[in-house]
N, C-alpha and C positions, 0 to 999 in steps of 0.2 A: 450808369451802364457802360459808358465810353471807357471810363476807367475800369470797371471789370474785364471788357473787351483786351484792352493792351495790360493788365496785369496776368491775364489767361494765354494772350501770345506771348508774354517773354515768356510764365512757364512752360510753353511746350516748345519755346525756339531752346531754351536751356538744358529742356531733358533731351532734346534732339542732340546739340551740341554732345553732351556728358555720353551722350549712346556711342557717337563717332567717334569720342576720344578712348572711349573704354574700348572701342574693338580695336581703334591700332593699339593700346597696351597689352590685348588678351591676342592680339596676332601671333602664330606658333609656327613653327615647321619651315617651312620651304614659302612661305607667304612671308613669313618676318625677313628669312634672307633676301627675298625679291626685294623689300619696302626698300632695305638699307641698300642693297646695290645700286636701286633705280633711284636714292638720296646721292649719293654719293656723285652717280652719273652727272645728274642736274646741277652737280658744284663744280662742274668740270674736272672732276678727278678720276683717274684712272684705275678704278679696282681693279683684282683680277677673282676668280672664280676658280674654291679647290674645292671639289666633290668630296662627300661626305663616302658615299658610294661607290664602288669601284666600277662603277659600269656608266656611260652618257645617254641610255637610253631611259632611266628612269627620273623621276625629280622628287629627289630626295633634300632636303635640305644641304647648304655648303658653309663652308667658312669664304669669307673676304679677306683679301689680299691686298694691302695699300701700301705702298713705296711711295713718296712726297721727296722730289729732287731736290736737292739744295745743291745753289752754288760750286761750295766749296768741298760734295763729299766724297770727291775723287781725290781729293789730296789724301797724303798717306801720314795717319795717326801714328804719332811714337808709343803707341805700345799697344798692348796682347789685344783687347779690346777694342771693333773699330762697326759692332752692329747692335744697335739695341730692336727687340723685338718686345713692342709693348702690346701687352696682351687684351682686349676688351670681348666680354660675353657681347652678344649681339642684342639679348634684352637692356643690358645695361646703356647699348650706344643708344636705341629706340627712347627707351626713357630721357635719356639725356643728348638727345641729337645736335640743340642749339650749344653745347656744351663742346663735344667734339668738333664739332663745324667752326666755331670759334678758336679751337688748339690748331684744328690742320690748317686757317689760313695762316696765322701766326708761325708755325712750322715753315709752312711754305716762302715765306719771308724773310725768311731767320739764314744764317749761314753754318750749317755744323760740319766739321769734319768727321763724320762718319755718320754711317748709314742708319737709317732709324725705319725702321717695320711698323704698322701698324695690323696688328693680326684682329681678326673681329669673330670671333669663335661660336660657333652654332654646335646645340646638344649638348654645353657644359653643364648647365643646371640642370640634373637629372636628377629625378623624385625616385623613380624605380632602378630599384639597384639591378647587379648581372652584367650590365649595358657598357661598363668602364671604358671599354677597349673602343669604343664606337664615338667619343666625346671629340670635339673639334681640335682639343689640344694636342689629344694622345694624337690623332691621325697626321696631324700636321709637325707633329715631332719626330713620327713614320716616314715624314717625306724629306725630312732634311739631313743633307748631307753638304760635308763642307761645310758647315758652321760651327768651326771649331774656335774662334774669333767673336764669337753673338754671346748676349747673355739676356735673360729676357725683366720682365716686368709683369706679372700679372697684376689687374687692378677689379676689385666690386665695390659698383656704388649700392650697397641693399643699404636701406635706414638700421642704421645701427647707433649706439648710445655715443659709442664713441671712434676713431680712427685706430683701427691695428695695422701692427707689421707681423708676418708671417716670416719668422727670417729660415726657414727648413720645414726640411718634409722628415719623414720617416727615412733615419740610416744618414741623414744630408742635413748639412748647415750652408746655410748661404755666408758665402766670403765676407770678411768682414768689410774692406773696400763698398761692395754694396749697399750692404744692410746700412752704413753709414752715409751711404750719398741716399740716400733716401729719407733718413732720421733729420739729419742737416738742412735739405731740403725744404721740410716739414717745419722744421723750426723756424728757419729764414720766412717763410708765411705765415709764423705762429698759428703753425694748426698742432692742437695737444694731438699725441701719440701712444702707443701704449705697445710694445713690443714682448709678440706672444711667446714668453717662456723666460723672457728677462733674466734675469742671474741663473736659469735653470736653462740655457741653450742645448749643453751636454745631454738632456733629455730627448732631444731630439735623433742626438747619434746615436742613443741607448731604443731609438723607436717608441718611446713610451710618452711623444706627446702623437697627437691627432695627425693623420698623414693631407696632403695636401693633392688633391683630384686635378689641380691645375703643377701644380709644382712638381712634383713625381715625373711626370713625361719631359719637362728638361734635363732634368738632375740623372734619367736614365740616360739619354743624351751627353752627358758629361756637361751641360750648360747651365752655367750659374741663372741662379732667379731666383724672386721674391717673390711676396706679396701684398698687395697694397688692400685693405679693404678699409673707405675711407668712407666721412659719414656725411654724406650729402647733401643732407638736409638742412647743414647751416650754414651752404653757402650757395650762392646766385650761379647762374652759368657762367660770366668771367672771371670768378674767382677760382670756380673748379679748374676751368680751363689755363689760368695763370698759374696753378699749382701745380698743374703736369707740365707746363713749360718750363718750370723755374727747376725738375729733373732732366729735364731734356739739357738745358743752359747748363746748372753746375756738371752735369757728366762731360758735357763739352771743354769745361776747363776743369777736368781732373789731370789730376798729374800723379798721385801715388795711390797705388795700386798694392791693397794688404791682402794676399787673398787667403789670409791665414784664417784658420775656422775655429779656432780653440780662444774665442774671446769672450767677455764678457760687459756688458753694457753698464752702467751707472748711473742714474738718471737725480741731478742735482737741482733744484727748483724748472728751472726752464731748460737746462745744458745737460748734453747727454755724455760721460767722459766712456773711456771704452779700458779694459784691462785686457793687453795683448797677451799672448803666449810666450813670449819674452821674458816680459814683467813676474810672470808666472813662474817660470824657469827657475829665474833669479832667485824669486823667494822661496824655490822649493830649494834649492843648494844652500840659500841662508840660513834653513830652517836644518837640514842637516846638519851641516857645520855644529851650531847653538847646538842641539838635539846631542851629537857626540861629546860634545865638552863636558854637558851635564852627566851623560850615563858612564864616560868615562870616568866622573867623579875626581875632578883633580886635586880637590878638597885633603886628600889622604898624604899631601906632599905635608903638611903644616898640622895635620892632626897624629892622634896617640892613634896606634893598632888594633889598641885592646876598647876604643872608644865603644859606646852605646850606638853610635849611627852608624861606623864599621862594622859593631855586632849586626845591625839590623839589617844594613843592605848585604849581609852575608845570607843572611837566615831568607830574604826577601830573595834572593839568586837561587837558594837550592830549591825553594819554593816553586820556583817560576812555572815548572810542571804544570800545574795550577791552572792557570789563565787558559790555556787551550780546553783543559775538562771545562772551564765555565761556559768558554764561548760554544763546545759540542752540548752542553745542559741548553744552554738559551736554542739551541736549533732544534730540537729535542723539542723543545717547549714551544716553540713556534711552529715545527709541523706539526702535531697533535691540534694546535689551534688553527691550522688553515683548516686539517681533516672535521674537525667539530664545522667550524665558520660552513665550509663546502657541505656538509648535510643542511644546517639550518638553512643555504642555497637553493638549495634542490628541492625543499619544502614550501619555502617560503616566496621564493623568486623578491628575494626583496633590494631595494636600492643598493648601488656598489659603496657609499658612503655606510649605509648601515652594516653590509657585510666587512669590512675593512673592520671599521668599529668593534665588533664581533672576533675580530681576528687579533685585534689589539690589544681589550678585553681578557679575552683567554689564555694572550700570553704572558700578561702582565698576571695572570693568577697564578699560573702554572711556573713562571718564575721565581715570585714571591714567598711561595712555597717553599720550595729548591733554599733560596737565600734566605728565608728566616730559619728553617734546619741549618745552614752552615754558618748562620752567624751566632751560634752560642755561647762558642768563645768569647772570654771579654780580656784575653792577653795583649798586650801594647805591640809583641813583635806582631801578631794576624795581621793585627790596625794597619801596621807601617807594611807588611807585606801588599795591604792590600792596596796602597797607596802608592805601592812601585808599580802593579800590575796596572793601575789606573792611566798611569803615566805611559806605558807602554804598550798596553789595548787603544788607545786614542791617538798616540803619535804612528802606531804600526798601521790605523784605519788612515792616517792622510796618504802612507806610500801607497797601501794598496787602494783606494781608492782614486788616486791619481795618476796611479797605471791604468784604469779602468778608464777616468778619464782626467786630463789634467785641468778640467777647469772644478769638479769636486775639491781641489786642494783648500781652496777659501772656506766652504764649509767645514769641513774637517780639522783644517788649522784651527778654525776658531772653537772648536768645541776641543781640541787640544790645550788652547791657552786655558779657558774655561775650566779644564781638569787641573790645569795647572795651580789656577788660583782658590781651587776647592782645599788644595793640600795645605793652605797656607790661613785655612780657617777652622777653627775649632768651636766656638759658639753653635746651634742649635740653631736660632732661627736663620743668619745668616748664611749656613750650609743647606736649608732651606729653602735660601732663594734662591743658593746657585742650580740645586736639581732642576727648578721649574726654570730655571734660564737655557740650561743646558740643553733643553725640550724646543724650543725656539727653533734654531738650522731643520731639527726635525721634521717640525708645524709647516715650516716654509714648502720644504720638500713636497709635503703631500698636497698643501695648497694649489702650486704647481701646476703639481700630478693630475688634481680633480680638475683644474680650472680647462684646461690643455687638451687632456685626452680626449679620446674618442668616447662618448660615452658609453657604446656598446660593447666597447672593449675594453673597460677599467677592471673587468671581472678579472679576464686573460694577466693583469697583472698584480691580481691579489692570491690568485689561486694559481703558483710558478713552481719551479722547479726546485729540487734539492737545495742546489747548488748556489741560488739566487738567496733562498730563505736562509745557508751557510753566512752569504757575507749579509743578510740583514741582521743576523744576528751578533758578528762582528762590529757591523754598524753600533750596534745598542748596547753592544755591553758596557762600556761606559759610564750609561746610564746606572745601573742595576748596582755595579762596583760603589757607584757615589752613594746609592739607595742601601748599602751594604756596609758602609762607612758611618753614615746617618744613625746605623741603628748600634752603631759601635758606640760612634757621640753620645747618644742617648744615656747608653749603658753605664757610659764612664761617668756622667753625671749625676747618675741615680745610684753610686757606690755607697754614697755616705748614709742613702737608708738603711734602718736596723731591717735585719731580717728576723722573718720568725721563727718562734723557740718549736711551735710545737712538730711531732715528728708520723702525726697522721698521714696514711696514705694519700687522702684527698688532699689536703693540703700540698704534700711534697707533686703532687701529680700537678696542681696550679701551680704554685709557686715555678715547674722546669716552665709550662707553658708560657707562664710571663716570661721568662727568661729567653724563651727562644723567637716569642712573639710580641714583638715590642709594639705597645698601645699609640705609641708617640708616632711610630715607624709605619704603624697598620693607617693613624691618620691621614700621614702628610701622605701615604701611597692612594689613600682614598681620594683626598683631596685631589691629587694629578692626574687618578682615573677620569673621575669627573670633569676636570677642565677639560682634560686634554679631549675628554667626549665630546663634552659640547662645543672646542672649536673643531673638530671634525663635521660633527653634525651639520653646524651653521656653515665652513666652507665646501659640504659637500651639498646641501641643498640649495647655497650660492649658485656652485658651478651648476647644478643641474639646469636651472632656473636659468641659465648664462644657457647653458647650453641650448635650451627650448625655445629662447627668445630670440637668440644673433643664430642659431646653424640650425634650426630644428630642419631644414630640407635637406641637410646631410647627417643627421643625426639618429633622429627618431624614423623608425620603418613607415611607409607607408602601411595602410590595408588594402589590403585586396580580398576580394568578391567575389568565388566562384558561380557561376550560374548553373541550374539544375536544369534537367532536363525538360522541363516545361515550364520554362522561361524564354521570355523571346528572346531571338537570336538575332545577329550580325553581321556576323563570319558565313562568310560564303566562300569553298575551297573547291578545286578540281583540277585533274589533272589530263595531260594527253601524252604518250609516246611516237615517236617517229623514230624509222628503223632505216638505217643505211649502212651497206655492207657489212653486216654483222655488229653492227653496232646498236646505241639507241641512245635517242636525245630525250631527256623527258623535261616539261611544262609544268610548274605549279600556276596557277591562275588563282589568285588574290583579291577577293572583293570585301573590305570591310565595312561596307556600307555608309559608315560614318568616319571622324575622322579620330583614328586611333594614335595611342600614345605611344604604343612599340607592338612590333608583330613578329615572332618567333618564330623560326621553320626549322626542325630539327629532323633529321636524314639521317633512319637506321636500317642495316642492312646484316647480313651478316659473315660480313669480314670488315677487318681492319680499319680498309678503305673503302667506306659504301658511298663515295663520291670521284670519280678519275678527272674532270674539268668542269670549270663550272667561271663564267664573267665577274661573279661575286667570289669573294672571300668568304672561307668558312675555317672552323677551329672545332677542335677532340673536343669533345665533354668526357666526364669520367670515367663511359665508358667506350672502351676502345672501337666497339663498330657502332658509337652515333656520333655525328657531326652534328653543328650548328652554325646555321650562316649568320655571316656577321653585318646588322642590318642596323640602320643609324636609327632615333627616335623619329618621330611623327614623319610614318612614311607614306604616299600618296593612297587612295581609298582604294586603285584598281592598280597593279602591279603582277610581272609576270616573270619568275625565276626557272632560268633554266639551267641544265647539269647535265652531265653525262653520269648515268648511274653505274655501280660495278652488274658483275655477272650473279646478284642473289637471285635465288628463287624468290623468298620471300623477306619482302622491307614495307617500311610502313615511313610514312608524311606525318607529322605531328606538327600543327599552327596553332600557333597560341595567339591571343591577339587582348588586348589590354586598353580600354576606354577610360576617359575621367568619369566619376561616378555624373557630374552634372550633364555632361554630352551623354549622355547616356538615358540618362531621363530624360534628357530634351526631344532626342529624338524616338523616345517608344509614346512619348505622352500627343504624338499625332496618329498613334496607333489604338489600341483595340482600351476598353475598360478595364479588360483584364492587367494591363499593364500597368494602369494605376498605382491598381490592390499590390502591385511589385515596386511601383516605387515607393509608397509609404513602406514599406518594409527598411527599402534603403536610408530611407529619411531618417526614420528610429534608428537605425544603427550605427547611422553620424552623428546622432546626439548622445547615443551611448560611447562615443570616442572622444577623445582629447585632441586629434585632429579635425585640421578644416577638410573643407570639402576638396580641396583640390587633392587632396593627399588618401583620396581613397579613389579604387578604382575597381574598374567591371570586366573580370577574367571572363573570357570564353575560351572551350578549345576545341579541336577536331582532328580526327585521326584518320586517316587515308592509308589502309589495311591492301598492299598490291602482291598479288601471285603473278610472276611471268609467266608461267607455266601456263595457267587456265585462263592468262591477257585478260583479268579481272582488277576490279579494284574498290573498296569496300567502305564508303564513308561515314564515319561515328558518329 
């Protein structure tokens, strides 16, 4: 019995413990920032407090401010950079407190020549979208000025499989300088790394990888930054903490400063090398240079006039017409397959990996088509004509793709050498493998693409503009040329067959179709459809699956829950005026009862400006007489907005207010029975989702309908 007695007190001293640990990790809002400033206090360090909120009478949550004096950081740094602002969410410092408390003494003790930030950001992890503009970073990038000298650091410790670098956002690459005191870094503690977009950087200034919610508000600032999301879970707190010290240290002894953005990374068993834009340069004037010699054709010094290869590259010149009608066919063939791909969209709403698929699909028919009609000919000059256009469709994709962007030249070269050494093979199965090699830089590309992007937004670049779909089909023609050459091969080797005597119609009608439609030619295109399917398929249900696991809270939408009119309620709104000389101040009064995730107050009048002063900050919505104030996440239960309205007759209050679906039920299920029978409703329709619980939430709204005229005011 003794022994049941104490096996019964450690479990309830255990679940007690687990209870108090889970609420400071479930702590939110303006509670979380209290915990870490009143940490921080107790270590003797001096935070400071920047409002989320443009006003000091309300408590809305804030961001922290830590400045750690060293020694030496008034001496003056030789060069451009002399502030680092390292970035941390304020869930991330909570979770990992022994972690940070362990870096700032060490900081503290340390001597750097220049200034190091510690920003600790309240509202960056936000589930419900709209809200951007209100996040700790954007605000705190609002308030800086004179930091033309700062470059910053963002860092998340979320459990992830492995460490990334975020080297850019959308339209922005982070300098190379950077990206590589952070890679180096990382290596020097041999922690593996995984840099998001690797030989595809250029994607980033083409905005077609995923944009960064923390990196965006420097980079509008003009200040360089990264981002670190590092994976936590396999190392102790001194070891996290010696891994941000050991960026702090090598930045301290940097000395060269690349802050070139057109590089390219290499990643060699453990050593990461980097291809500057220099390097690049060089080889694209190498590549000219070689390029002119050959189309110059010097060859004509030492040969006869009247030669076969003189003939050819004559007949290949007048030709040349040609190449442009192919590459306007392939666009031709490619919009018709976005237009089909975009209905089965509309219909289907199906994964952007299956639409892409779909797109690829279609064009590869519709080209096929096209190029088994023109390849009927089986004369040796077409062959060697098409063998020049080969050469000069794939060297003319590195200029103009290099102008686009010069770090594309590496791909493009290589599928240039690749054309080169097609021409220099005449066997069957080996022209063979050079088509499916030459598919490769392709594959890579869209891997990328899928791995990278946003996933909401992969559609936005499958279904693009004329003009985009012009140089994809540039891009590819290439391909089609080799796949056109292929069935030339074919043909010349099937010469020595007898053909037949008899002169029937049926006959002569099969016998052109073989002729135009080669059996050999139909395989190997089958064969490539199919691969090339199936590693789509598998690297786009990769990424997706990448996507849902490491970003699904920037990723996938939340839901939200309207509540009907006899449904219990929350939201308690009203309003009061006060009138002084001809004027009038009006009062919204705020009571959410519980505590909500975001509460919206949108102000419509009718003119322009239905708002003339107001202690908060407000912005246009789309349309021109409603505003919307601009109010941080998890804001206090009872709160009081006021404004000076314009001279409408008639405007109306619009609050919207948004609860987690769990706070939601917790706090109706002390209420009536009725509210039950409404949360098992809830319940079934988070089981009918792919989402957790936290990622749905409970809409209410209310409308407050005012006439000055009749000093009325009318709530919905």
């Amino acid at each position: 019995m003794k022994l049941k007695k104490i096996l019964l007190t450690l479990l309830f001293f255990n679940i007690f413990l687990f209870n108090i640990i889970g609420q400071e990790n479930k702590i939110e809002g303006i509670d979380l920032s209290n915990s870490i400033y009143e940490t921080l206090i107790e270590n003797n360090y001096t935070p400071i407090k920047i409002n989320l909120a443009r006003t000091q009478n309300i408590s809305f949550p804030y961001n922290i401010l830590l400045t750690i004096n060293n020694p030496s950081k008034s001496e003056n740094r030789p060069n451009k950079f002399n502030r680092m602002i390292f970035s941390i969410t304020q869930e991330d410092f909570l979770k990992n407190k022994e972690s940070f408390l362990i870096l700032f003494n060490k900081v503290k003790q340390a001597s750097f020549n220049y200034n190091l930030t510690f920003l600790i950001t309240s509202c960056d992890n936000q589930i419900l979208d709209g809200n951007n503009n209100m996040t700790g970073t954007n605000l705190y990038c609002e308030l800086i000025e004179g930091f033309e000298s700062s470059f910053s650091i963002s860092v998340l410790l979320d459990s992830t499989e492995q460490t990334f670098i975020t080297p850019g956002t959308k339209k922005n690459v982070t300098p190379l300088w950077l990206t590589k005191l952070l890679v180096d870094s990382l290596n020097e503690q041999k922690v593996e790394n995984t840099i998001k977009g690797n030989l595809f950087l250029s994607l980033y200034r083409l905005s077609a990888f995923k944009d960064s919610k923390r990196l965006t508000p420097f980079f509008n600032k003009n200040i360089p930054s990264i981002e670190l999301e590092i994976e936590k879970n396999k190392f102790d707190s001194e070891k996290l903490s010696e891994i941000f010290f050991t960026i702090f240290n090598n930045f301290n002894n940097l000395k060269d400063f690349q802050e070139e953005i057109h590089y390219i990374p290499v990643k060699f068993k453990t050593k990461t090398y980097w291809i500057t834009e220099g390097i690049t340069i060089y080889l694209l004037l190498f590549l000219i240079t070689i390029s002119l010699i050959i189309f110059c054709d010097f060859e004509f010094i030492f040969r006869n006039k009247h030669s076969v290869k003189t003939l050819n590259t004559k007949r290949a010149v007048r030709n040349i017409y040609l190449l442009p009608i192919l590459i306007f066919l392939i666009f031709i063939c490619i919009q018709c397959a976005q237009l089909l791909s975009y209905l089965f969209y509309k219909i289907t709403k199906a994964y952007p990996e299956i639409i892409l698929l779909l797109k690829f699909i279609f064009s590869l028919i519709f080209i096929s088509i096209i190029f088994s009609l023109e390849s009927k000919s089986k004369k040796r000059k077409i062959l060697f004509s098409y063998e020049y256009f080969l050469i000069i469709s794939s060297l003319s994709n590195v200029f103009i793709f290099s102008i686009v962007d010069i770090s594309f030249f590496y791909i493009f070269t290589s599928i240039y050498l690749i054309c080169i050494l097609s021409n220099l093979i005449k066997k069957v199965l080996p022209f063979i493998f050079v088509v499916f090699t030459i598919c490769i830089p392709y594959l890579l590309i869209i891997q990328h693409f899928l791995s990278y992007s946003d996933l909401n937004e992969i559609y936005n670049y499958i279904f693009i503009s004329p003009l985009y779909n012009l140089l994809i089909g540039s891009a590819i023609t290439p391909i089609f040329i080799l796949l056109l050459k292929l069935s030339f091969i074919i043909k010349n080797n099937s010469l020595t067959k007898n053909k037949a005597k008899t002169t029937l119609p049926f006959e002569q009608l099969k016998k052109i179709i073989q002729s135009k439609f080669s059996k050999k030619v139909f395989i190997v295109e089958t064969i490539l459809l199919i691969l090339t399917s199936t590693i789509i398929l598998i690297i786009g249900s990769y990424s997706r699956k990448k996507h849902i696991t490491f970003f699904l809270k920037e990723n996938l939408k939340p839901q939200i829950i309207d509540l009907t009119q006899n449904e219990p309620k929350l939201l308690k709104a009203s309003y009061s005026d006060s009138h002084y000389y001809g004027g009038t101040t009006r009062s919204i009064k705020i009571d959410t009862t519980n505590n909500a995730q975001r509460v919206e107050i949108f102000v419509t009048g009718q003119t322009d400006n239905p708002i003339f002063n107001s202690a908060f900050t407000y912005s246009q919505t789309e349309n021109s007489n409603k505003v919307k104030f601009d109010l941080p996440d998890f804001p206090p239960k009872k709160f009081t907005i006021t404004f000076t309205p314009d001279n409408s007759k008639e405007s109306n209050i619009e609050i919207v207010s948004y609860y987690k679906n769990d706070n939601y039920k917790n706090n109706q299920n002390e209420k009536s029975n009725k509210t039950d029978v409404h949360n098992k409703e809830l319940s079934n329709q988070s089981q009918n989702t792919n989402l957790d619980s936290d990622r749905i939430f409970i809409k209410e709204k209310k409308v407050i309908l005012i006439n000055s005229s009749e000093s009325t005011g009318i709530i919905k």
